[in-house]
N, C-alpha and C positions, 0 to 999 in steps of 0.2 A: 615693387622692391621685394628680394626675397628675402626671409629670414634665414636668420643663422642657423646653422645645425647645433641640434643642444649637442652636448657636453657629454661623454660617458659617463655615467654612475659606478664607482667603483663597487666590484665584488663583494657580499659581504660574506666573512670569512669567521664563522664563532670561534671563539676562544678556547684552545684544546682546555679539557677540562685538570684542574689543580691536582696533584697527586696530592692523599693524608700521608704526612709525616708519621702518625703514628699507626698508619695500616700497615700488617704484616707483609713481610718481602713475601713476593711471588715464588715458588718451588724453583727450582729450575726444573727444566725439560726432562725427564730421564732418557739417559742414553742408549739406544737399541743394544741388547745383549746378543753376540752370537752366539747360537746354538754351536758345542763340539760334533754335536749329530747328523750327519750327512746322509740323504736319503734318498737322493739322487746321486746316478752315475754308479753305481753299485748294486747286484744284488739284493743285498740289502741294509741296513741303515747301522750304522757303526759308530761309537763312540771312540774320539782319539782318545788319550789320555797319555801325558808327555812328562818323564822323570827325569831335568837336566842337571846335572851341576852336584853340587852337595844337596844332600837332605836335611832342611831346617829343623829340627826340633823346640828343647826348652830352653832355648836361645839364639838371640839374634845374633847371625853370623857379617861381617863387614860387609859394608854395601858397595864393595866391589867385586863380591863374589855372586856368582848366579847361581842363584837354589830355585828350590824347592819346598814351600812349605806345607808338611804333614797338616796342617788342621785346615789348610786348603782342599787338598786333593783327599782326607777321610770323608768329607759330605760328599765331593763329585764321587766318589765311588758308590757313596750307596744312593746318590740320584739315579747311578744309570741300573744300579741293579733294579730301584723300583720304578722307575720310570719303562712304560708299555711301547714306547719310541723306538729305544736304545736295547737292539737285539744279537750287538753282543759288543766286546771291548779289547781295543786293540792298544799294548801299552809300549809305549816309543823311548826309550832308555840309553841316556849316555850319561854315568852319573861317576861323581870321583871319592865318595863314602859320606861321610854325614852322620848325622845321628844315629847311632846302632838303633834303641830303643824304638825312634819316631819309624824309623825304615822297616824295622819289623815288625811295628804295628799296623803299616802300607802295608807289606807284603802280608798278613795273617786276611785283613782285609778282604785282598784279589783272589787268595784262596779259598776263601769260605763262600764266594760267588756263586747262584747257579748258571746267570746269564755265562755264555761261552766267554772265555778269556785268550787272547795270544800276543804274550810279550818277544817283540825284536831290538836286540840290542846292537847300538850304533856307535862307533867311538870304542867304550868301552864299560865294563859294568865293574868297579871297583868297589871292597870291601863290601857294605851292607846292598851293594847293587847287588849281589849273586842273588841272596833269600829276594829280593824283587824279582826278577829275572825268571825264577823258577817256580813265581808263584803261580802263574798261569798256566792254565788247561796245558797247553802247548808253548813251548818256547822257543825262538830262533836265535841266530845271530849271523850277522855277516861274516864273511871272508874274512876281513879287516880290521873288526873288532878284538878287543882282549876281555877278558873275568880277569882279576889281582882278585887272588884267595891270599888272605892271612890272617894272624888272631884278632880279637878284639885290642884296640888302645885308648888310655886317655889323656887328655890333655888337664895343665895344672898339676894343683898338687895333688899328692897321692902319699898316703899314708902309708909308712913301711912297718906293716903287722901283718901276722897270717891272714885276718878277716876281709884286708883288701885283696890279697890272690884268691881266696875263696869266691868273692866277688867276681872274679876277672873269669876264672874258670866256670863259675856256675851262668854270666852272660856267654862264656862263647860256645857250652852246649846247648842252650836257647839255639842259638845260629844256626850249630850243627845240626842238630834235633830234626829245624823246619828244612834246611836245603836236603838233607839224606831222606825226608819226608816225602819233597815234593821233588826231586829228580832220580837219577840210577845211578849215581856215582855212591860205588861203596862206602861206608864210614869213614876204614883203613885206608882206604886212598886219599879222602877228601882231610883228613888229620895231618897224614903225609906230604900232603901237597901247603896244608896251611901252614908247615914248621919249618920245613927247607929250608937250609941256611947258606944252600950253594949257588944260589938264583938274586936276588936281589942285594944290590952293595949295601945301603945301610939300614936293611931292614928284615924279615924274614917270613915266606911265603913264594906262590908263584904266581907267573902270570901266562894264562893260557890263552893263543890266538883261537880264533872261530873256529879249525879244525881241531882242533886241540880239547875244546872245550866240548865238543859234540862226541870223540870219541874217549873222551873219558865220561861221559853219559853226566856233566854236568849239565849239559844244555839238549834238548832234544833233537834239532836240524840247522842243516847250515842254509843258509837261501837269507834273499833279502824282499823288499816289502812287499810283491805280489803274491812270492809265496807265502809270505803271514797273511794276509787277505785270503788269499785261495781258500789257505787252512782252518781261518774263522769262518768264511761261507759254508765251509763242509760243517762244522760243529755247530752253526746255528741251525744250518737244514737238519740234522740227526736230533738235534732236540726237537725241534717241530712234528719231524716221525712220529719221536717217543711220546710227546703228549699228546 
């Protein structure tokens, strides 16, 4: 007579271990950071840097509007100047005004660079875009873009005594000062062009398309983004010479 087959023995399976209630939460993971630096498929290795919308400054603007916030983009700027990577900087601009103050502390920024700089503007470079614009080494603009030059303005109240126009006039030669600085449009024109009163319905100023903008020597060339490429590879190769 045969015996029976025993029985299986159930697996034994230990008990995952209890979490402590009172041990600290775990980190989470950090998130891999992309690099703006591209060092592939180019010559050589290039910093984007992208100015959209309004310029944030020392207030938050509705969170329906797409900015730009200045104490974001002042550290990436001087990352890529010290950073040994990032061998030169290319700044991508469709902006519609924003902080006078924050924007011209951007643009004082891009100019005091040694790494090569070339801004191309896209859309259009409004108000405190211009002193952006023309802060770089070299500056382009498309076909299809506009510059809107006009004076400084603010918004709220405003105090009606001489010491507030004095104010208004001593920011909008700051402006002037840096763009007659840093492009080839005369004073006389670029004054001229910011007070027109026969160009814009409810406001006063002009607004100059991409040829427009080059031949009044606010902007340096018309082309769009190979040519700004092209023009940063030549500027990063002529520093390499020089040093």
């Amino acid at each position: 007579m045969a015996l029976p087959a025993p029985l299986p023995q159930p697996e034994y399976s230990p008990d995952p271990p209890r979490e402590d209630p009172s041990a600290p939460e775990a980190a989470p993971a950090a998130e891999p950071v992309l690099s703006p630096v591209t060092p592939t498929g180019g010559r050589h290795a290039v910093h984007c840097l992208s100015i959209i919308g309004q310029i944030e400054g020392h207030y938050l603007l509705p969170t329906q509007n797409k900015t730009t916030r200045y104490e974001v983009l002042m550290p990436q700027i001087v990352a890529v100047e010290e950073s040994p990577e990032a061998e030169g900087l290319l700044i991508l601009l469709n902006t519609v005004g924003g902080d006078v103050e924050a924007g011209l502390a951007i643009a004082e920024l891009i100019a005091g660079m040694k790494t090569p700089t070339v801004s191309l503007v896209l859309g259009g470079g409004h108000s405190i875009g211009v002193p952006l614009a023309v802060s770089a080494d070299c500056s382009f603009i498309v076909p299809s873009a506009t510059m809107t030059i006009h004076p400084v303005r603010m918004n709220g109240l405003v105090l009606g005594v001489p010491q507030t126009l004095d104010h208004f006039i001593r920011m909008q030669d700051r402006i002037t000062d840096f763009v007659i600085a840093n492009s080839h449009i005369p004073r006389e024109r670029f004054e001229a062009l910011m007070l027109n009163t026969g160009e814009l319905v409810t406001d006063i100023g002009t607004v100059l398309c991409g040829v427009e903008a080059v031949n009044e020597g606010l902007i340096d060339r018309l082309g769009g983004l190979r040519d700004a490429l092209d023009c940063l590879y030549e500027r990063i190769e002529s520093t390499e010479r020089e040093s």
